[in-house]
N, C-alpha and C positions, 0 to 999 in steps of 0.2 A: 567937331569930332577930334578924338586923339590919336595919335601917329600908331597905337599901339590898334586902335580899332581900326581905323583905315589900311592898317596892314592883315590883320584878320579879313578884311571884308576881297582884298585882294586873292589874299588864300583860296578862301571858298571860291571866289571866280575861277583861280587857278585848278581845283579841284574839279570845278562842272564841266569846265575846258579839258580834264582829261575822261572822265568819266563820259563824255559827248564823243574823241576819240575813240574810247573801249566800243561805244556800240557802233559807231561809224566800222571801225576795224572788223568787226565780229557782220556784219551786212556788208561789206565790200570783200570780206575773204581775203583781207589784208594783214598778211602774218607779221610783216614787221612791224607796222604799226600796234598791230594786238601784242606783241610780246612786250613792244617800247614800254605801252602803259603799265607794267607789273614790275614787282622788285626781282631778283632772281628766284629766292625763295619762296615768292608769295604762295599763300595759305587759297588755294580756290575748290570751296565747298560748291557742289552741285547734287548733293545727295537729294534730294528733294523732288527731280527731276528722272530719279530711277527707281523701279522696282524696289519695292522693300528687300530690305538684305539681298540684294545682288548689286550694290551699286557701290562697293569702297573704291572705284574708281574713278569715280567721283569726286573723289576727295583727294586732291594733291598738292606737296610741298614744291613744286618745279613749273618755275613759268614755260621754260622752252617745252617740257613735257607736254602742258596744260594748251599752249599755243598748239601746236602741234594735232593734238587731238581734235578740238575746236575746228580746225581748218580740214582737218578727214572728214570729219564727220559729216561736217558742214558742205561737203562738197556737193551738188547737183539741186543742192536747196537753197531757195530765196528765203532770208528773213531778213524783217523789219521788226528794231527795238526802240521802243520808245522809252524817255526817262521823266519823271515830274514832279515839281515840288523838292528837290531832295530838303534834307533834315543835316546839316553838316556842320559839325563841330568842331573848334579847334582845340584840341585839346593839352596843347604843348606847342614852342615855337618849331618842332620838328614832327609831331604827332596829330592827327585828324581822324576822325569816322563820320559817318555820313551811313544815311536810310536812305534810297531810293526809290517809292514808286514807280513800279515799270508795266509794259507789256510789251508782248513780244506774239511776234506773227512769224511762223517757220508753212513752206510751202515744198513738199518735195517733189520736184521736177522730174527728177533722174531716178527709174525703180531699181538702179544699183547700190540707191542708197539702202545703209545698214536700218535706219529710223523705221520705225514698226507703225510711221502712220502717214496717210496721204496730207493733211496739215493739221497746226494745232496753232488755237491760242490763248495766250497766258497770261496773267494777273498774279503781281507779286511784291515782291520787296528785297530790294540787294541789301546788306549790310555790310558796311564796307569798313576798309581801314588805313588810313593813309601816311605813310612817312614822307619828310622830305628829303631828298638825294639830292647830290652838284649838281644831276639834271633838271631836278625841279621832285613835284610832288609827283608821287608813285602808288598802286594800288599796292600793297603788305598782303591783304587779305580780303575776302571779297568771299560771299554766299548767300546765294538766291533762295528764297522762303517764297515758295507757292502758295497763291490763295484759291485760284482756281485754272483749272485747264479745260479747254474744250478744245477736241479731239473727234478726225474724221480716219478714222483706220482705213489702211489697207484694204 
């Protein structure tokens, strides 16, 4: 192998290592860790997870924002995310994207929560986008594409 591919293939490890943190972060309700893996400005699409035309909130340029929300929302609710297979590309010695296969298991525990269902679960695909920083690699961009949801309402 060439130094140049052995460093690639380091990447991508380096990438599954954060994207493993993003859903650890997001199932332990750990803001700092959820905010670490994002750039400041990262781009996180969730439109796909809300009501047609009521969801451009969904869509935000601000990690603390996005952090922030995530861990409201999330409050009195168990979930579990899984990731698999990703598809991850290096596409520049500072630049990366990656597909991820996911599902995700949300259970709402606490009827304070705001979520309009007793539990749901999901079938998808993140598409993601990766820069590298002094800290290492960082999520830029990142949006979940639903294939299916099954859902036990209220």
């Amino acid at each position: 192998m060439t130094r140049a591919t052995l460093d690639q293939l380091a990447d991508i490890e380096a990438i599954k290592q954060l994207k493993a943190r993003y859903w650890r972060a997001v199932d332990t309700k750990n803001a700092a860790l959820l905010r670490a893996v994002f750039t400041a400005d990262a781009i996180t699409d969730f439109r796909d997870d809300g009501p047609p035309g009521a969801n451009d909130h969904l869509l935000l340029r601000d990690a603390d924002l996005f952090t922030a929300q995530v861990i409201a929302v999330l409050a009195g609710v168990i979930t579990a995310h899984h990731g698999h297979m990703p598809e991850i590309t290096i596409d520049s010695a500072t630049t990366a994207s990656g597909i991820w296969p996911m599902q995700d298991y949300l259970w709402v525990e606490d009827d304070r929560s705001p979520l309009p269902f007793r539990s749901l679960r999901g079938w998808g695909h993140y598409h993601d986008r990766y820069i590298r920083t002094p800290e290492g690699w960082k999520i830029c961009a990142t949006r979940l594409r639903r294939l299916k949801l099954d859902i036990i309402p209220r």
